[in-house]
C-alpha positions as semicolon CSV with decimal commas, in nm:
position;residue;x (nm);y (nm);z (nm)
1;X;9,949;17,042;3,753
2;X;9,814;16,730;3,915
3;X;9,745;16,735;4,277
4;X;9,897;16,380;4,325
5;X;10,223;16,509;4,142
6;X;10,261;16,784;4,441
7;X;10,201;16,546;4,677
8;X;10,443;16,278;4,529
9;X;10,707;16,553;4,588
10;X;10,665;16,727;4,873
11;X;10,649;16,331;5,073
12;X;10,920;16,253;4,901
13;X;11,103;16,606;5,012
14;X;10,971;16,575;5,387
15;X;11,045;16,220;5,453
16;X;11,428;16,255;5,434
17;X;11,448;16,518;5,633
18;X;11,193;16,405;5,903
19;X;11,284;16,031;5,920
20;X;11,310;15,982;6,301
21;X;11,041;16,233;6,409
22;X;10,766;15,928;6,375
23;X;10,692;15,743;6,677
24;X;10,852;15,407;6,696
25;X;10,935;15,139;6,930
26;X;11,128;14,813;6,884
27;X;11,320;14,567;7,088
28;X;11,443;14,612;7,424
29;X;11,777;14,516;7,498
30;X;11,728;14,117;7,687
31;X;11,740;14,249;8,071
32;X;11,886;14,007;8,328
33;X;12,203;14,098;8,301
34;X;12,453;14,163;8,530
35;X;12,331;14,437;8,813
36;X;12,609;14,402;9,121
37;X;12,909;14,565;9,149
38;X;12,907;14,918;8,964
39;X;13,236;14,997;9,051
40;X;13,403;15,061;8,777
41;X;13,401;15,370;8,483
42;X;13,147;15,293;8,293
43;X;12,860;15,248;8,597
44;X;13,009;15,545;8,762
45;X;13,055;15,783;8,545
46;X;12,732;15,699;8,265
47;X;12,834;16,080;8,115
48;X;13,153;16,051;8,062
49;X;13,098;15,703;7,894
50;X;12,820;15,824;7,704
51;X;13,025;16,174;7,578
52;X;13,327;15,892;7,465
53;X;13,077;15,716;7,289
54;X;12,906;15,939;7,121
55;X;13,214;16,043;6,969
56;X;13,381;15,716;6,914
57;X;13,099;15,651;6,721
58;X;13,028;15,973;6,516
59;X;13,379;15,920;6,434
60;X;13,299;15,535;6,234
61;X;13,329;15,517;5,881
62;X;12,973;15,426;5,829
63;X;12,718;15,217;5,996
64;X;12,329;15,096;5,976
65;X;12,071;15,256;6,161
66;X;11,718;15,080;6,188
67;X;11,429;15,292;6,326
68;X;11,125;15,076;6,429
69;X;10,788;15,209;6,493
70;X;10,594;15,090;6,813
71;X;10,598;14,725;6,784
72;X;10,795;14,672;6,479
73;X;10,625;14,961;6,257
74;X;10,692;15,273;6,113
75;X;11,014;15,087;6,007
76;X;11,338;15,245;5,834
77;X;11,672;15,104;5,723
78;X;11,948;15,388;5,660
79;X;12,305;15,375;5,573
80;X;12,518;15,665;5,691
81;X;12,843;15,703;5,531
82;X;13,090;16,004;5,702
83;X;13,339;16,044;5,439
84;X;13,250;16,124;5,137
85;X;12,918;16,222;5,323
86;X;12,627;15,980;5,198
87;X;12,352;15,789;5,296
88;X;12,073;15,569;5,170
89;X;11,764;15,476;5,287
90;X;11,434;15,252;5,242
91;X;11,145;15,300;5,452
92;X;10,797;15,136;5,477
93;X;10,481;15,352;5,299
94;X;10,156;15,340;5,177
95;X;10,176;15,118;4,805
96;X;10,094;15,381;4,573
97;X;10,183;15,403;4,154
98;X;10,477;15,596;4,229
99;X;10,639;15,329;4,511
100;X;10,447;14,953;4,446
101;X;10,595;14,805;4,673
102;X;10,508;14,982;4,946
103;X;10,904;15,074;4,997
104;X;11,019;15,480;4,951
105;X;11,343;15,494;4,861
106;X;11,633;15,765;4,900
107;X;12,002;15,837;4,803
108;X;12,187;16,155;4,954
109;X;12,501;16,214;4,797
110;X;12,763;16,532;4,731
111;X;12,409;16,769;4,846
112;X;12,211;16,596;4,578
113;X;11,892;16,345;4,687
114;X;11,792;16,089;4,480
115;X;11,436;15,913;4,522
116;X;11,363;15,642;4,352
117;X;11,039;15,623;4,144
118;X;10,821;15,376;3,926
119;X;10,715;15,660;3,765
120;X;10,987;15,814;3,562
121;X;11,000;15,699;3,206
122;X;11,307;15,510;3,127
123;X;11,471;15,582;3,426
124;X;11,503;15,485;3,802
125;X;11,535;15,781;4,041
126;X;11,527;16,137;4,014
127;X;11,718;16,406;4,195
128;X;11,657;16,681;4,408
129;X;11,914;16,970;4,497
130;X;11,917;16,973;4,926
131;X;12,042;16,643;4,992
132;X;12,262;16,670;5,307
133;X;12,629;16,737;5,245
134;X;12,976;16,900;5,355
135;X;13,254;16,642;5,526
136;X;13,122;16,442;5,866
137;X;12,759;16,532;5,748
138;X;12,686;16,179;5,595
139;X;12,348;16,248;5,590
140;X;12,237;16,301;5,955
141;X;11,965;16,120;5,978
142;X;12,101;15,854;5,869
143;X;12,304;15,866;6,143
144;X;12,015;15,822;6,407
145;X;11,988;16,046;6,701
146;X;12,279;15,911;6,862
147;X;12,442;16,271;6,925
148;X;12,097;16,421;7,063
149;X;12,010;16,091;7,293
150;X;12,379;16,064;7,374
151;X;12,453;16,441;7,464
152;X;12,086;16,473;7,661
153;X;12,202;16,175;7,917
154;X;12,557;16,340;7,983
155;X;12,357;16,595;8,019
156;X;12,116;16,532;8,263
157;X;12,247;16,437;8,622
158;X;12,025;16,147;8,673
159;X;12,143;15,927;8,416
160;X;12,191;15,580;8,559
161;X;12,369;15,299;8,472
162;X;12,104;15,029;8,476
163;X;12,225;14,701;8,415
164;X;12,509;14,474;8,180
165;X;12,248;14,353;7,939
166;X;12,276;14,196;7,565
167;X;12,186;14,382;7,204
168;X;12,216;14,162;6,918
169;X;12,446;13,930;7,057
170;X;12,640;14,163;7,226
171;X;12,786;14,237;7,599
172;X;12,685;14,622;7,655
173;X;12,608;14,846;7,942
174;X;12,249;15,013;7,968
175;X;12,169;15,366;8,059
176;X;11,870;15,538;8,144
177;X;11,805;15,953;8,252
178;X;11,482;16,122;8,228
179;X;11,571;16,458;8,012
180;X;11,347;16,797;8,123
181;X;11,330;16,998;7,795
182;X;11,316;17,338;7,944
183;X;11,617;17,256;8,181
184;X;11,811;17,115;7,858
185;X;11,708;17,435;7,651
186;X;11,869;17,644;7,928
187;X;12,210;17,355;7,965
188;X;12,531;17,540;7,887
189;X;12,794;17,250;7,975
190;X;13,030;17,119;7,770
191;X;12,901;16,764;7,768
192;X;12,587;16,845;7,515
193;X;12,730;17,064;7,172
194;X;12,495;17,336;7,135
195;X;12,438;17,241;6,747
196;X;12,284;16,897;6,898
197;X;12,084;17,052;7,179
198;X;11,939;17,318;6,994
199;X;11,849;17,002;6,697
200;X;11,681;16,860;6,975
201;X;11,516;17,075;7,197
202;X;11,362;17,271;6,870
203;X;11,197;16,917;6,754
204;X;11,046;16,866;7,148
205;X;10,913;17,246;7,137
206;X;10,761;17,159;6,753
207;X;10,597;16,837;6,880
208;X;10,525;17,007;7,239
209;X;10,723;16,735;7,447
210;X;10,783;16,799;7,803
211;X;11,033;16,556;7,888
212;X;11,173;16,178;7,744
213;X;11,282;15,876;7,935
214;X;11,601;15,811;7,718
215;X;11,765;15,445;7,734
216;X;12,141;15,404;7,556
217;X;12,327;15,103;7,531
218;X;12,697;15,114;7,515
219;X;12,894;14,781;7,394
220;X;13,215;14,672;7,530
221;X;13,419;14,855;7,255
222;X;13,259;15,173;7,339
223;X;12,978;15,181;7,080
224;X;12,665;15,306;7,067
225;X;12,489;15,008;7,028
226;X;12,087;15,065;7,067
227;X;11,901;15,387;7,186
228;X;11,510;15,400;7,289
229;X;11,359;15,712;7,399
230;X;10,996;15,780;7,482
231;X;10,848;16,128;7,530
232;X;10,541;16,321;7,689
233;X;10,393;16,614;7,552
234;X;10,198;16,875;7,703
235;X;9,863;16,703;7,650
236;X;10,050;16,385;7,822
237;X;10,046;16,154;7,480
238;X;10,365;15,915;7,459
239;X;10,570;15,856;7,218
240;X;10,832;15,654;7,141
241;X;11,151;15,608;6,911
242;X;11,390;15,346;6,894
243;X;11,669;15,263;6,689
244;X;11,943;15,013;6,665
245;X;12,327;15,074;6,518
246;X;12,553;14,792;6,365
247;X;12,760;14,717;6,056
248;X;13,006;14,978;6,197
249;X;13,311;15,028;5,912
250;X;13,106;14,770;5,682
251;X;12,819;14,963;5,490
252;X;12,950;14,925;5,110
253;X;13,026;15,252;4,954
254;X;12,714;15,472;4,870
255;X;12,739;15,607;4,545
256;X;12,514;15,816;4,290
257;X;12,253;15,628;4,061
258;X;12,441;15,594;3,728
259;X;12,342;15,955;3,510
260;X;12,170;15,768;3,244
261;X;11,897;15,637;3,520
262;X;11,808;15,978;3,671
263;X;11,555;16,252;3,571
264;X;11,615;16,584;3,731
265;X;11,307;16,699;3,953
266;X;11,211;16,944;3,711
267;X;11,220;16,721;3,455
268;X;11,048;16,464;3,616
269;X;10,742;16,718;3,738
270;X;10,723;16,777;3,312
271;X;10,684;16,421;3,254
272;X;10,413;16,383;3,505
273;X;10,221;16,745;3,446
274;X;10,278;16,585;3,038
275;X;10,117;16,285;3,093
């Protein structure tokens, strides 16, 4: 078997299911904003804003996530879709024979990943068993990190609101905590699920991260709006994530490639092995 046919496949099988544990850094939310009178809910009480959030927006139809790498790169458009769960995404790569365009590109639908190839003979995509599924799932990482970034804040007692600020044109209210991993590991509230703490404190322990300054910004209708989090390991390295929500209830439905365009993996390895 060709050594570039292995590594085709085993990018393409890591990618979807590590989108998000690149460093990355985009935009900042335009400061200036309002910064007097925190009176009310939502500068008071950042975790129980952020734990209403979190599930307002779990709870959407489907939205768009964009991850950015630090200054612009690394960048990734997804789709999340809840119900039926789906989710697509295109992210930036090196221009290769198998993706010319420098764009990898991914379907998950019903537990069944498509990736799109130049490389499959009369066809468009082919499919690997693994995609994520079940009802709610939508793909999770399409989804962001918005239940990890949003649980760690109501979490952590020194979450702040910051300031009223705007994202994209919108009104929203900025948060900022600085998480401890080994204090999170050990957290046994109620206002961080355990399936989203574990998620998250296993990825710090795998990367080595100490702690993260996370920022969250909530808009006016209670949506999770923009998160940016930057980390530091044991070594003291930084890195950051950030990613930005919108099209909430708007994503058009995400569906399978039509059968007659897709290649089962196996298939697809015998075409390339063939040729």
């Amino acid at each position: 078997m060709r050594r570039d046919v292995v590594t085709v496949a085993l990018a393409a099988a890591l990618a979807m299911a590590m989108v998000g544990c690149q460093d990355s850094k985009g935009s900042d939310g335009k400061a200036g904003g309002d910064t007097s009178g925190a009176t009310d809910a939502r500068r008071t009480d950042p975790a129980g804003v952020l734990r209403k959030a979190v599930e307002k927006t779990g709870a959407q139809a489907s939205y768009k996530t964009v991850q950015t790498g630090e200054n612009g790169t690394s960048r990734s458009d997804m789709l999340y879709q809840r119900t039926p769960a789906a989710s697509s995404m295109t992210s930036a790569t090196k221009k290769s024979a198998d993706t010319p365009d420098g764009l990898i590109r991914f379907l998950s639908v019903g537990g069944t990943m498509y990736v799109a190839s130049a490389q499959v003979p009369g066809k468009s995509w082919y499919s690997m068993s693994g995609g994520e599924g079940g009802e709610g799932g939508g793909a999770a990482r399409a989804a962001g990190y918005i239940d990890e970034f949003g649980g760690a804040l109501a979490a952590t007692e020194n979450t702040r609101w910051v300031a009223e600020e705007t994202v994209g044109g919108r009104k929203a209210d900025h948060y900022r905590g600085t998480v401890d991993f080994a204090a999170l590991s050990a957290y046994k509230g109620t206002a961080f699920t355990k399936e989203a703490r574990e998620r998250y404190t296993l990825l710090a322990k795998r990367n080595h991260r100490k702690s993260a300054v996370i920022d969250m910004w909530v808009g006016k209708d209670g949506l999770v709006l923009k998160s940016h989090e930057t980390t530091t390991d044991s070594k003291g390295k930084k890195d950051v994530l950030n990613e930005e929500y919108s099209d909430f209830g708007a994503v058009p439905k995400i569906t399978a490639p039509p059968a007659d365009q897709v290649l089962t993996f196996e298939q697809w390895i015998d075409t390339q092995t063939r040729g």
